[in-house]
C-alpha positions as CSV (number, residue, x, y, z in Angstrom):
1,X,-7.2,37.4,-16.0
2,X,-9.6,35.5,-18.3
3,X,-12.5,33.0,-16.9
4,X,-14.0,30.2,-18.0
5,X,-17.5,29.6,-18.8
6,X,-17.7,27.2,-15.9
7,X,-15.8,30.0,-13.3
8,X,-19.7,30.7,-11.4
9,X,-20.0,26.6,-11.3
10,X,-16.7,25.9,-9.7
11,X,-17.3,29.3,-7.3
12,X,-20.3,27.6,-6.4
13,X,-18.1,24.3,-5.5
14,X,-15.9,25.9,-3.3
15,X,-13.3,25.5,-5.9
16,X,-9.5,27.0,-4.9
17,X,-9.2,29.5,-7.7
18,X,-5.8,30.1,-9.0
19,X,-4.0,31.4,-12.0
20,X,-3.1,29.2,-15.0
21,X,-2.2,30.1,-18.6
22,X,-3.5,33.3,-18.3
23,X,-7.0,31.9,-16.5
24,X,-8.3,31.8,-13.4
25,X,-8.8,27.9,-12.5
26,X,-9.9,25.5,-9.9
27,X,-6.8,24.3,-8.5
28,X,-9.0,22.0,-6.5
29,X,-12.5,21.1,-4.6
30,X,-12.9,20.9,-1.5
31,X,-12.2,16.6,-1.1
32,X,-8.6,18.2,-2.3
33,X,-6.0,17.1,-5.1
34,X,-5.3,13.3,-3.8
35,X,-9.0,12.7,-3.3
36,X,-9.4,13.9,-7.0
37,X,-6.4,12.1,-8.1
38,X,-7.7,8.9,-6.7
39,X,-11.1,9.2,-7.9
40,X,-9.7,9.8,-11.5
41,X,-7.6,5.9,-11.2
42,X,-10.7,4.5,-9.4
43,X,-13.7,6.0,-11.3
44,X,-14.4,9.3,-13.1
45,X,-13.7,12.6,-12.7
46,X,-14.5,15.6,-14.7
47,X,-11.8,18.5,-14.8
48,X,-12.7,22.0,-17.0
49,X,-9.8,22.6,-19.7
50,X,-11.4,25.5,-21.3
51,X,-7.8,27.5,-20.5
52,X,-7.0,25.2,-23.2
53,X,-7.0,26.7,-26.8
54,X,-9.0,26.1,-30.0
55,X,-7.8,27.2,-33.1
56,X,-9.7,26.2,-36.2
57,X,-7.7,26.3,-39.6
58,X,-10.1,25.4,-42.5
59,X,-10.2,25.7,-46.0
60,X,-8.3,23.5,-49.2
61,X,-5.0,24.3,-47.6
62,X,-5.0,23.7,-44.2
63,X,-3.7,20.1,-44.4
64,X,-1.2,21.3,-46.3
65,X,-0.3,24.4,-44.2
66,X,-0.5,22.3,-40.4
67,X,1.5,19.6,-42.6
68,X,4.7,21.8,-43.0
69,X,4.4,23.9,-39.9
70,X,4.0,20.8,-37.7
71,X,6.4,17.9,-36.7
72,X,4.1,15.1,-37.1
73,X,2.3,13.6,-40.5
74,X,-1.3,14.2,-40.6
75,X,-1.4,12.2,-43.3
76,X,-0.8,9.3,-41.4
77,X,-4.3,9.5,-40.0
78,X,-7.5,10.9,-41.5
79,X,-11.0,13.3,-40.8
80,X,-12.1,12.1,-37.7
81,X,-9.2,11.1,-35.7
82,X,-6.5,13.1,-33.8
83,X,-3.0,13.6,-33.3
84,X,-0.1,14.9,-30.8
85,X,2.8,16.8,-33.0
86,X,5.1,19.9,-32.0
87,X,5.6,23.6,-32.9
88,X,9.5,23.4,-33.1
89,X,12.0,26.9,-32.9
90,X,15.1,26.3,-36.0
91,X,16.9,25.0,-33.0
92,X,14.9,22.3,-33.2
93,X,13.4,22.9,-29.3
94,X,9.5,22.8,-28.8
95,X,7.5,26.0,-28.7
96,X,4.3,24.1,-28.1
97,X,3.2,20.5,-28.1
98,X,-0.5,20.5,-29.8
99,X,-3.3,17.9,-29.9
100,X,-4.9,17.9,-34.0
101,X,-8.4,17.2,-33.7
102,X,-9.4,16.6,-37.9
103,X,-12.8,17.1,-37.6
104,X,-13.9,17.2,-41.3
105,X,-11.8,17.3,-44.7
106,X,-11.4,20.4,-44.9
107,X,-11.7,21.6,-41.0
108,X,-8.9,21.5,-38.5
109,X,-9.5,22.4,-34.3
110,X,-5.6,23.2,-33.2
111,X,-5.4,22.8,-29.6
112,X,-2.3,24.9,-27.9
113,X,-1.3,25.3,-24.5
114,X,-2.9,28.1,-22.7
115,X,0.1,30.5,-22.7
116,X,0.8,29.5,-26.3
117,X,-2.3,29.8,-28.1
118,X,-1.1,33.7,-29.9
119,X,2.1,31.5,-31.2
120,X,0.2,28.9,-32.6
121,X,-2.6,31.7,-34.5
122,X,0.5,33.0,-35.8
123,X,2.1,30.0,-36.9
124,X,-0.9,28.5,-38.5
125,X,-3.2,31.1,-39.1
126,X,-7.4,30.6,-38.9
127,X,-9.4,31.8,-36.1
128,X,-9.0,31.6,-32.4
129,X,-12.3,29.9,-31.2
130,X,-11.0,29.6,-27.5
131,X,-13.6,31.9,-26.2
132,X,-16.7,30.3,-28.0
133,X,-16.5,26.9,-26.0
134,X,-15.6,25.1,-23.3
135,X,-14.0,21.9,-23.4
136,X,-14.7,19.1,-20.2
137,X,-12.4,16.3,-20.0
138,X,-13.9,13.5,-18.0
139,X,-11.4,10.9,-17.3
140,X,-11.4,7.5,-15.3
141,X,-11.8,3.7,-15.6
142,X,-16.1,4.4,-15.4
143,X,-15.6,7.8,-17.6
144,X,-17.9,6.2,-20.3
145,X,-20.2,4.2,-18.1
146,X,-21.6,7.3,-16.4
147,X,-21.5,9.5,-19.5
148,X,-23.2,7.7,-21.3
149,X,-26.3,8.1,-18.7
150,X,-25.8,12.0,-19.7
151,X,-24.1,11.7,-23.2
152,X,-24.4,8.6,-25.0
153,X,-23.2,9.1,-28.5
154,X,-20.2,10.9,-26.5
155,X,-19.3,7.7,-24.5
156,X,-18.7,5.7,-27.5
157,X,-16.1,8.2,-29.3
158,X,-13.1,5.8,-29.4
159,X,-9.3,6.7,-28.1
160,X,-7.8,9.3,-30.6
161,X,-11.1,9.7,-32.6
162,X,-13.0,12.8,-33.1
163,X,-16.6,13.2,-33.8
164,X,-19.3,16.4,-34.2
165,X,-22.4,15.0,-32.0
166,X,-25.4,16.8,-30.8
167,X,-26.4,17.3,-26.9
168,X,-29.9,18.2,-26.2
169,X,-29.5,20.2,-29.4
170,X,-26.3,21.3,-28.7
171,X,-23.4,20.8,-31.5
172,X,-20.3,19.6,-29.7
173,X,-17.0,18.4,-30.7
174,X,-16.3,14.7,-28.7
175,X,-12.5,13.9,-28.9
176,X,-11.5,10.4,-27.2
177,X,-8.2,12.2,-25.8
178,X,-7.1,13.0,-21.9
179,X,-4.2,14.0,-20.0
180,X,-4.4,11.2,-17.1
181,X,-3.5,8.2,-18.5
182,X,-6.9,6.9,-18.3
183,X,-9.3,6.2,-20.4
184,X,-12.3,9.0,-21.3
185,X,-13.5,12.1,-23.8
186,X,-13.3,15.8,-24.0
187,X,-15.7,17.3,-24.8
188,X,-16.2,20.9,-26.5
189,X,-19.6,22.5,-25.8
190,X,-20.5,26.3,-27.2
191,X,-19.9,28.3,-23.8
192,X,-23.6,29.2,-23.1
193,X,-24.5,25.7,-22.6
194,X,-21.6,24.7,-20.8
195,X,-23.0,25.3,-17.3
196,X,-25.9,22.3,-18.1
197,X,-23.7,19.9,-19.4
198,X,-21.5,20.2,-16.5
199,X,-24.1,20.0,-13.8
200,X,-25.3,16.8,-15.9
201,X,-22.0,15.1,-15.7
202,X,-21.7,15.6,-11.7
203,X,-25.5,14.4,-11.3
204,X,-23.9,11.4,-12.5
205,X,-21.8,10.4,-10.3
206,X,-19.0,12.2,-12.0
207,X,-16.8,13.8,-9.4
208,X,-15.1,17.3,-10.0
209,X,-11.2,17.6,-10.3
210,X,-9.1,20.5,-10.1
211,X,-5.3,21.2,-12.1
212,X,-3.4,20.0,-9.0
213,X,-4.8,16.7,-9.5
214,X,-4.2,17.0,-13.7
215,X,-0.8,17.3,-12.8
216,X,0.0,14.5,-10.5
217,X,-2.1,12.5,-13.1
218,X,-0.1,13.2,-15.9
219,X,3.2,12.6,-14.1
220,X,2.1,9.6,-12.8
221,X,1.5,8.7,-16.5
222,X,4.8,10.1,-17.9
223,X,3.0,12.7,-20.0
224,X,5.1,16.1,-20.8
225,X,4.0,19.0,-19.6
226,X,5.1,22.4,-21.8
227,X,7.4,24.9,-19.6
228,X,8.9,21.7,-17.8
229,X,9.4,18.4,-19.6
230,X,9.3,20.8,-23.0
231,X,10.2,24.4,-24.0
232,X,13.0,26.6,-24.8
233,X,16.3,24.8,-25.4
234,X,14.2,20.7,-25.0
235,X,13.7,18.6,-28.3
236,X,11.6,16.0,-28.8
237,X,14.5,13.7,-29.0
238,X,15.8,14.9,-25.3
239,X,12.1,14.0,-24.2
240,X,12.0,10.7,-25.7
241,X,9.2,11.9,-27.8
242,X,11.1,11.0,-31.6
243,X,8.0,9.2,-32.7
244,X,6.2,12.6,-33.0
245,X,8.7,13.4,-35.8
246,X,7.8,12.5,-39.3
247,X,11.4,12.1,-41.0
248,X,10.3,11.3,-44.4
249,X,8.7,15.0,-44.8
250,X,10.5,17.2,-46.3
251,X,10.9,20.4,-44.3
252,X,9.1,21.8,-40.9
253,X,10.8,24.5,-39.0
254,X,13.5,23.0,-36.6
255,X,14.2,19.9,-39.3
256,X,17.7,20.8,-39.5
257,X,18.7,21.3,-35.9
258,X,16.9,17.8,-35.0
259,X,18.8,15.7,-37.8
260,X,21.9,16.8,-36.4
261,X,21.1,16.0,-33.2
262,X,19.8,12.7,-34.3
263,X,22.9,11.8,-36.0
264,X,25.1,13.2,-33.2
265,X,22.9,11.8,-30.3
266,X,20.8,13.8,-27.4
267,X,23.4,15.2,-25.0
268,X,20.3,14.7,-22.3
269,X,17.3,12.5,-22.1
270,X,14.2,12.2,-20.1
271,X,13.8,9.7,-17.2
272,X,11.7,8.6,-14.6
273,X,13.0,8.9,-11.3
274,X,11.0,6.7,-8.2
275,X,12.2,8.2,-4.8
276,X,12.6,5.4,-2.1
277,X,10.5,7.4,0.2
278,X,7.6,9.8,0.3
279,X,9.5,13.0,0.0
280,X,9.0,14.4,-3.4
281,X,11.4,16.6,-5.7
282,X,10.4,19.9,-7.3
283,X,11.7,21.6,-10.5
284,X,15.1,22.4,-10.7
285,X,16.1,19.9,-8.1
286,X,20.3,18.7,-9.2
287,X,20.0,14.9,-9.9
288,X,23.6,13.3,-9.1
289,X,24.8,9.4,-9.5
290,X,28.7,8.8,-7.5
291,X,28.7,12.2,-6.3
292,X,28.9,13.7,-9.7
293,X,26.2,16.0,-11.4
294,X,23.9,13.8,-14.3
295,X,20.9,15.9,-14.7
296,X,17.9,18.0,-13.4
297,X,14.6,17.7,-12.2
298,X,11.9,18.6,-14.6
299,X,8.4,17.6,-13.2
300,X,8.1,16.3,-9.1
301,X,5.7,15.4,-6.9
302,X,4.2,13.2,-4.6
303,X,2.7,9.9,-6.0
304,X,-0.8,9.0,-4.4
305,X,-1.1,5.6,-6.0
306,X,2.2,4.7,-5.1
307,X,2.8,6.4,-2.3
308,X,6.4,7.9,-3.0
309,X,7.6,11.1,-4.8
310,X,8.2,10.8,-8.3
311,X,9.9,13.0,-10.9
312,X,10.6,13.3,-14.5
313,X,14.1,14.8,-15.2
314,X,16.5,15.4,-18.0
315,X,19.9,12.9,-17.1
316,X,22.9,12.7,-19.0
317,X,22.2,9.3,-21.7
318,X,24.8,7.5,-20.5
319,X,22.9,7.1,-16.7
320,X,21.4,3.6,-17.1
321,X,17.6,2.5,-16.1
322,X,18.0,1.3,-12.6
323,X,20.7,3.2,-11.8
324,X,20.7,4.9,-8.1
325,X,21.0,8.2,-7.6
326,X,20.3,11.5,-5.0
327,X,18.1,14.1,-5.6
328,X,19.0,17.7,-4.0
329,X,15.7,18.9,-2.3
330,X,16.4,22.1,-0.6
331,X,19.5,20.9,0.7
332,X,18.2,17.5,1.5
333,X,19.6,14.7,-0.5
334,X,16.9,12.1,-1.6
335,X,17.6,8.5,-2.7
336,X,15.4,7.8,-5.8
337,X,16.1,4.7,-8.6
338,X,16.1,5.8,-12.2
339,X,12.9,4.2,-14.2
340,X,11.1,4.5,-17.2
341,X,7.6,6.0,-17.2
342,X,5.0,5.6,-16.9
343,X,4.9,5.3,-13.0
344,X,1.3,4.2,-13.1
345,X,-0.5,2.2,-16.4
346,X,-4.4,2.8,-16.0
347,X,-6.0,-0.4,-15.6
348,X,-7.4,-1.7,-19.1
């Protein structure tokens, strides 16, 4: 089990340790996941995504390379920005989704999924650089207020930009991406002076968080999360997620598979379901609308903002937004309306 260069901080926290990706990671602090979770929608939070991976492709023909290996079209952006695209199998379902952050002409920092980060080296190529940082997201409506008493340059890296910056005489990477729905950074710092920088953010006011309250953050956003909402036998066209596809290219593994589907129509897509009460459904939960079987539960969980259970499942296309239907949990039939995410939008 590997451990991040902030495992002795969050120790020291009181953090509940589990197993993620292959890591050992603070599940959550002692104020627990819905404190966290609030605290994210309310002010800021800082959660350690070092499990994450870094792989750096660099070189004349990288852009090329992540160009037909990739879904999306880096060339709709540029050096210094960043973009979400997919890994896909021929059958056209996603082996990894990946956030691009094109941090000079010719240098590339791949970001897998922690169990995927081996598949993505091989599909790419470059080195693996996971081991060398760690990356801090801090999230929340006053993310950049109180980083920039810490971090200033940092605090001013705008949504979907990336820029190399310097703290106390550090080199890091500053990405304006997350995985809450709120606004904030992430922030890749070489792993010996992770420690400092983390402290730094918490002397400002900047709350730990833990993966439990990631998760209810990102479902409460809509966001996929790989192994549930993506994965073996799931397009991006079942999740809704078409606009990561850059048709006009020419070829990218899975190309095939996905036109057909595109011109046949996805036999499945995701929705948002919003239980009537406070009772929340899990993973594998049967979703069914007039007694009959439409779908199953991807992502579920209880809601803190709103105070109900929530879920992201996979329903047969033809079940309408607001449509009613009953969840199976455990035997227990829950009422839930079908919606489209997200469940919560971050304020501003």
């Amino acid at each position: 089990m590997r451990r991040s260069p902030l495992d002795a901080a969050h120790r020291a926290l009181g953090a509940r340790m589990v197993a993620f990706g292959g890591f050992e990671m603070p599940l959550s602090y002692p104020a627990g996941t819905v404190a966290e979770h609030l605290a994210c929608r309310r002010a800021a939070v800082a959660f350690d995504v070092s499990h994450l991976g870094t792989v750096r492709v660099g070189g004349p023909g990288g852009l090329r390379h992540l160009n037909v290996t990739f879904t999306n079209d880096l060339g709709r952006i540029g050096p210094g920005r960043t973009q979400y695209t997919h890994l896909l199998d021929d059958d056209g379902s996603v082996l990894d989704d990946v956030i691009v952050w094109w941090r000079s002409w010719d240098v590339f920092d791949v970001m897998p999924n922690a169990s995927n980060t081996a598949r993505v080296l091989s599909a790419v190529g470059g080195r693996d650089v996971t081991d060398e940082r760690a990356v801090i997201a801090v999230q929340g409506p006053l993310a950049r207020a109180r980083l920039a008493a810490v971090f200033p340059d940092a605090a001013g890296v705008a949504r979907r930009r990336v820029d190399s910056l310097e703290w106390n005489g550090v080199s890091c990477a500053v990405a304006g991406t997350g995985y809450t729905g709120e606004d904030g950074v992430e922030v890749a710092v070489p792993a010996a002076e992770a420690t400092a920088l983390w402290d730094a953010l918490l002397a400002a006011g900047i709350e730990p968080a833990g993966l439990g309250a990631r998760d209810t953050l990102r479902l409460e956003a809509g966001l996929p999360l790989h192994g549930h909402e993506l994965g073996p036998g799931i397009t991006p066209l079942q999740a809704g997620l078409q606009w990561v596809v850059a048709w006009h290219k020419p070829s990218f593994p899975g190309r095939a598979a996905l036109e057909a589907e595109r011109a046949a129509g996805p036999v499945r897509r995701l929705r948002g379901l919003l239980a009537d009460g406070r009772q929340p459904a899990r993973q594998g939960c049967a979703v069914a609308a007039g007694g009959s079987g439409v779908g199953t539960v991807t992502s579920g969980n209880y809601s803190p903002v709103l105070e109900r259970g929530i879920a992201l499942a996979l329903l047969d296309p033809a079940v309408p937004v607001g449509a009613a239907v009953d969840i199976d949990v455990r035997g227990h039939l829950v009422t839930a309306r079908v919606v489209t995410p997200p469940f919560v939008t971050a304020r501003g």
